[in-house]
N, C-alpha and C positions, 0 to 999 in steps of 0.2 A: 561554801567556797568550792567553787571548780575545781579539781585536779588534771592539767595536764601534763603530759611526758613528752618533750623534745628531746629527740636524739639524732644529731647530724654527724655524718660520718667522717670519721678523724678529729673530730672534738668532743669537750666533754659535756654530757647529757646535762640537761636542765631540771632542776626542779619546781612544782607549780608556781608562780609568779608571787614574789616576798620574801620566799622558803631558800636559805642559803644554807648550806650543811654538807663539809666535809663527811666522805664516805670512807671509813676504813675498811681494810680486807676481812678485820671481824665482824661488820656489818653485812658483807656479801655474803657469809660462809655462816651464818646465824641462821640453826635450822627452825625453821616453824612449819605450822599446820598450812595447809594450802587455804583454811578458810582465815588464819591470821594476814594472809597477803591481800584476801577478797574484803577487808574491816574498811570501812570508811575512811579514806585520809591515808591509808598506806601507801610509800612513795620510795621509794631507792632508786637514782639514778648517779652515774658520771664515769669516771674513765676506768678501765681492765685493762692489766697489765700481764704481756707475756706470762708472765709465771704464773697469776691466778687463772689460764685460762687452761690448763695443762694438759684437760680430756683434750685439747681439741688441739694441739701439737704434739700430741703421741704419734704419728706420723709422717711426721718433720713435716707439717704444716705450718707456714709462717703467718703471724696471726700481728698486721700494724694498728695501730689508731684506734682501736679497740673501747668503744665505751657501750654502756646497757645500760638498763632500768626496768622494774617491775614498779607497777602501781595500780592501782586499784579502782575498778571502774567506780563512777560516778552517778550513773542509771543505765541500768540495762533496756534496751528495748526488746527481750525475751522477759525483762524482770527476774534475772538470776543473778545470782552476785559471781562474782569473778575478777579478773585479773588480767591487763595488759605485759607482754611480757617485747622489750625490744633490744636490738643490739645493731650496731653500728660500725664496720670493720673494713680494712683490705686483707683478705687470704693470699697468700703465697702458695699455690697449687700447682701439682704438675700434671702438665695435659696427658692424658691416658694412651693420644695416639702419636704424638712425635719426642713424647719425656723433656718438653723444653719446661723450662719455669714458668707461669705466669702470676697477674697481678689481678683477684676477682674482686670487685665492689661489692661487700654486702650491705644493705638497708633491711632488715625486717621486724616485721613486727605480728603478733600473735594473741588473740586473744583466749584465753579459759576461764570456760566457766566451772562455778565449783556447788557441786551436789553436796546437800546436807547427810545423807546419808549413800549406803551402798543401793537400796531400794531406788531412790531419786535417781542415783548415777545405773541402774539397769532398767531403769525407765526412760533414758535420754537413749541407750542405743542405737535407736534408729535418728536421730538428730546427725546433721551433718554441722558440727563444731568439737572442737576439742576439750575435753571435761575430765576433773578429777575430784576425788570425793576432797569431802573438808578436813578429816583426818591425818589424809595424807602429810608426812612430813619431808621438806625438801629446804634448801635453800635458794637464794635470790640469784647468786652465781651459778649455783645449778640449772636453773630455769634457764640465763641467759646464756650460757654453757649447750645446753639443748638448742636454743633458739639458733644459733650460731652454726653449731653441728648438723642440723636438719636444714641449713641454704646451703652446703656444700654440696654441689650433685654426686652422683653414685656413681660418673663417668665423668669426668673433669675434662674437658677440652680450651683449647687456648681458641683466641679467635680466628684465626686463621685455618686451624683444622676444624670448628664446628661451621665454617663458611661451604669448606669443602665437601662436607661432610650432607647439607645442607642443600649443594649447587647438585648432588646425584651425582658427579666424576666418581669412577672409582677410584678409590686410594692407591698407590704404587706403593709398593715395600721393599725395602732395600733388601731383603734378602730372595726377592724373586729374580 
């Protein structure tokens, strides 16, 4: 059987096609090995809710519609096992150059692959994909906690200032 992971933004993720299954918050927060997420058939998707997401409004970050999912690939074409990791959100961000509010669309999605050992994982080094040993222990919320925190840029701009920003004018400052 196929596994896949639909996650559209502001509703709640899907699970493989049959598979219906409320997700509790102790199902998100349930630590395992990173190779327990890379096992055949593993699948956690559906909605996150402000409070579980809470690294990621430690900065009065408004965080709407919020749903993710981790599951577990199906066949690698590298032939490594690993793990899909996705999330699906509007961020509430303030632009960096004029402090107004705005309202960012995230969609993303990640794939990792997972190293049997530390040997395997300093032999992918030079490999351009993202890898964790199988040891490693983490959660599902974690992962998609990350996934969420790494689409917010490191300079938040609204659309109007990254147009300007963009067109080459220079910017006028009110205190000039």
């Amino acid at each position: 059987m196929a596994n896949s992971l639909s996650v559209k933004p502001n509703s709640s993720a899907t699970l493989p096609a049959g598979e219906v299954k409320s997700v509790s918050e102790a199902d998100w927060k349930f630590r395992q090995t990173a190779g327990q997420f890379a096992r055949s058939g593993y699948s956690i998707a559906g909605p996150l809710s402000v409070e579980q997401l809470s690294r990621c409004t430690e900065d009065g970050t408004g965080v709407e519609g919020a749903s993710g999912g981790v599951a577990a690939l199906v066949a690698s074409s590298r032939d490594r096992s690993g793990f899909t990791v996705s999330v699906a959100a509007t961020l509430e961000l303030t632009c960096q150059s004029c402090a107004e509010r705005f309202a960012m669309p995230v969609d993303s999605q990640s794939t990792i692959f997972v190293a049997r050992d530390a040997a395997e994982l300093a032999g992918w080094e030079d490999e351009v994909f993202e890898s964790i040993e199988a040891t490693e222990k983490t959660s599902a919320l974690e992962l998609v906690e990350d996934e969420l925190l790494l689409a917010v840029p490191y300079v938040p701009r609204c659309e109007t200032c990254e147009a300007l920003l963009s067109s080459g004018k220079p910017r006028v400052h009110e205190f000039n």
